[in-house]
C-alpha positions in Angstrom: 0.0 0.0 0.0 2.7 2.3 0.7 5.3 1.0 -1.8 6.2 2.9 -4.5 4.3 3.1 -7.3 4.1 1.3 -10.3 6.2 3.4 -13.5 4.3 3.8 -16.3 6.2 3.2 -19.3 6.8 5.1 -22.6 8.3 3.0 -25.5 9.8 4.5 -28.5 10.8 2.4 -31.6 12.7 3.7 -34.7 14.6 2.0 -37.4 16.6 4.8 -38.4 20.0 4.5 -37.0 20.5 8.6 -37.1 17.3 9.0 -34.4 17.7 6.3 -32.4 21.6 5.8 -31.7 22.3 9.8 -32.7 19.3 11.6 -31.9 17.1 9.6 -29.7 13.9 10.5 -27.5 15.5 11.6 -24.0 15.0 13.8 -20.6 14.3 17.3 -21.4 16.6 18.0 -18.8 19.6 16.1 -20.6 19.4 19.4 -22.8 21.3 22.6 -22.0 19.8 25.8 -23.0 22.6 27.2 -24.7 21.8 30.7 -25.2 21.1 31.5 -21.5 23.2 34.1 -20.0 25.6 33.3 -17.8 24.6 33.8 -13.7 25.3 37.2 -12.2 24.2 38.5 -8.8 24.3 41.6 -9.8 22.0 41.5 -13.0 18.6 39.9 -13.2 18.0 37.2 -16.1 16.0 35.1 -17.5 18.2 32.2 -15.8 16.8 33.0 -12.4 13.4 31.8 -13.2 12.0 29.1 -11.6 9.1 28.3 -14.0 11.4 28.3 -17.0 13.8 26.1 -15.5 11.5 23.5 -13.9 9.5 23.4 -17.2 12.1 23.3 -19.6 13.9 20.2 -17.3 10.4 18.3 -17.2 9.2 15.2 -19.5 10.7 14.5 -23.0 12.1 15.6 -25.9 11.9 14.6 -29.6 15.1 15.8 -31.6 14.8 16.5 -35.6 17.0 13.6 -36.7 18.5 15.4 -40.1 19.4 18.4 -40.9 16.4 20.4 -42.5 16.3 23.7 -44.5 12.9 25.3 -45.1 11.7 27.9 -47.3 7.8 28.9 -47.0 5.8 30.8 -49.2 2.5 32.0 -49.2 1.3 29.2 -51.7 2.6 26.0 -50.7 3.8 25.3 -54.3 6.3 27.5 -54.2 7.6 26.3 -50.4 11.1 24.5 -50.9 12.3 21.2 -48.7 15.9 20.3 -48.2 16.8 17.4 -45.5 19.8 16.2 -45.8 19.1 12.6 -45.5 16.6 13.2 -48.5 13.5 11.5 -47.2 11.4 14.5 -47.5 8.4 12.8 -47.6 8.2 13.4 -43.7 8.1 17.2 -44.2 5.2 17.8 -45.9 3.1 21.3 -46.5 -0.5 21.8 -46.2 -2.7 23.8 -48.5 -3.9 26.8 -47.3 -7.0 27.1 -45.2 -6.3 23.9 -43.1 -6.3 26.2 -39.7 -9.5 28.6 -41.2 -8.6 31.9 -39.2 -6.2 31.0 -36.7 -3.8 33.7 -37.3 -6.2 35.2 -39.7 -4.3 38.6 -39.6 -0.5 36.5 -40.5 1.0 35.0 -43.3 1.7 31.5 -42.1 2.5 28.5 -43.9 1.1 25.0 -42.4 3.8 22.4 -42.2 3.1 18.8 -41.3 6.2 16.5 -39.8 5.7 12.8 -39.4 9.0 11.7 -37.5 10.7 8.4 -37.6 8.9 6.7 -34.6 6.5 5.1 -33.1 5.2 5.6 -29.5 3.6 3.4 -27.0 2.3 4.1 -23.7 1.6 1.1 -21.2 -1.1 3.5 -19.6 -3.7 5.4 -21.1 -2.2 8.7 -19.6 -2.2 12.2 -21.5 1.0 14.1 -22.5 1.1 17.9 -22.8 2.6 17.8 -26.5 4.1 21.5 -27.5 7.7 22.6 -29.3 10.5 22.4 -27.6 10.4 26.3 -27.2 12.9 27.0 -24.9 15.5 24.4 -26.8 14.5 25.2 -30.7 15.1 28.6 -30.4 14.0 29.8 -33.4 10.6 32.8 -33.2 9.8 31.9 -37.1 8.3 28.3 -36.4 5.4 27.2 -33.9 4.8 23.5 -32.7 1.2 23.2 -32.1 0.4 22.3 -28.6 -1.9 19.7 -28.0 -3.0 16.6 -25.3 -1.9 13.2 -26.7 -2.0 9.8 -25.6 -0.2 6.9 -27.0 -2.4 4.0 -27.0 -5.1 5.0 -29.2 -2.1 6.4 -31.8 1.5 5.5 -32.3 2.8 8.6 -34.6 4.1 11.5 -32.8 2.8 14.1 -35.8 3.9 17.7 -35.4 2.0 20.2 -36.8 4.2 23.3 -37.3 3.7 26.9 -39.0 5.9 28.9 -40.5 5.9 33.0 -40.3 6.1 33.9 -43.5 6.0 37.7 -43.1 6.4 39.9 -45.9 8.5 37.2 -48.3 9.6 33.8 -48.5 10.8 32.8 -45.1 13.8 30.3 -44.7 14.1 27.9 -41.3 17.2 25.9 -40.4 17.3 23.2 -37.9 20.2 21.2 -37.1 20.3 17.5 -36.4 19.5 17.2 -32.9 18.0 20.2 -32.3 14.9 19.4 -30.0 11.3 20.2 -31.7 8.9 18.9 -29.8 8.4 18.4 -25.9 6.3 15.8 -24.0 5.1 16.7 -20.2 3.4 13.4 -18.9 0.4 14.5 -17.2 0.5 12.6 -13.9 1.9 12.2 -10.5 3.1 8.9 -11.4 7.3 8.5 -12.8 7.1 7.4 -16.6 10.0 5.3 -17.7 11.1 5.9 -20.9 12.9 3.3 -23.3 14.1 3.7 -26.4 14.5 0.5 -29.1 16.1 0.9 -32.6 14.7 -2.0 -34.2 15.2 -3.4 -37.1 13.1 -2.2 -40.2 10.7 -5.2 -40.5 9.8 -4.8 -36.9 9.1 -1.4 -38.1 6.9 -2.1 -40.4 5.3 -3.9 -38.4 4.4 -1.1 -36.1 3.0 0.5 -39.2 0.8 -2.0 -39.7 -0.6 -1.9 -36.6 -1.3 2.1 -36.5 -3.0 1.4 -40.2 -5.6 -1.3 -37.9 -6.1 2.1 -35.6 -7.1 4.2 -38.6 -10.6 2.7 -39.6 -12.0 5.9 -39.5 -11.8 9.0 -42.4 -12.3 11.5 -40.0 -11.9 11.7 -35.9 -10.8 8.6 -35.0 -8.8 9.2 -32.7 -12.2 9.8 -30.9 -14.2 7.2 -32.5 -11.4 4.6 -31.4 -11.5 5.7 -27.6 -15.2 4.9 -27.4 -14.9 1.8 -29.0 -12.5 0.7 -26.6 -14.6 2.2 -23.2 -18.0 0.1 -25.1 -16.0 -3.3 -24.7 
């Protein structure tokens, strides 16, 4: 009764050797924020702050695992992809409209990353999912936050925009660069193992989010009720 309780645990699988022996899934707090200024008694900073500190050491990251070079537009036509280990088809922009008027007043361009992994939860618990703001740096490109779980999916999408502004923007991330940050919402420690498996095994894991998609639209949803009706 008074033991300690049970860890819940987070498993991430990727076959690509650059994400998971490079740039795997880790702590948050296994990331040093660079750019902070150094500690002064004498000067207030932005190092002083408890709330950025605590929250930027909390949960998970998910580093980019290549070397990506962006360049949006105002029509997604004329938006440019170059990732250095040329699998661009996990960068991919949206036509506009796709967010109606969120940021009505902004030139934005909608870009859709599906990294190289798979997540699975042993819990049905909810993760705060944003971008790794504090580690990425970089004012011209917003993660979307959002509440996930990882037993009713298994992609980690991010859904990004880009600032356009009054011209073609370009945004460069370097390999390793954390994008997006998961808070586990519970009192409970979450273990997290990573597995670079092989690419059948994979595959496999494809397969099985495919079985979760049997819907065209919501899902996600449909798929939660299914499971609370058995």
């Amino acid at each position: 009764m008074f033991g300690k309780p049970k860890p819940i645990v987070l498993d991430c699988y990727t076959a690509l050797s650059a994400a998971g022996k490079l740039f795997p899934v880790s702590h948050s707090r296994d990331h040093s924020l660079q750019w902070m200024p150094k500690s002064d008694v004498n000067t207030a900073s932005i190092r002083g702050c408890p709330g950025i500190r605590d929250y930027a050491s909390r949960g998970f990251v998910l580093p980019i695992w290549t070397d990506v070079r962006l360049t949006a537009g105002a029509n997604p036509l004329d938006c440019k992809l170059e990732v250095a280990d040329g699998d661009v088809n996990r960068f991919r922009f949206v036509m506009g409209g796709s967010a109606g008027k969120l940021f009505a007043d902004t030139p934005l361009a909608h870009l859709k990353i599906v990294p190289p992994w798979f997540f699975r939860c042993s819990e049905e618990i909810q993760f705060h999912f944003s971008g790794a703001f504090y580690h990425l740096n970089n004012p011209n490109l917003v993660v979307c936050p959002g509440l996930v779980d990882y037993v009713h999916q298994l992609t980690p999408t991010i859904q990004t925009f880009i600032h356009i502004g009054t011209g073609p923007t370009t945004v460069e991330i370097k390999a390793g660069t954390p994008l997006a940050h998961l808070i586990p919402l519970t009192e409970r420690p979450v273990q997290l193992r990573v597995h670079h498996v092989t690419a059948a095994e994979f595959a496999q894991l494809g397969e099985e989010e495919k079985q979760l998609n049997a819907f065209f639209s919501f899902g996600y949803y449909k798929r939660k009720a299914l499971k609370k009706d058995k």
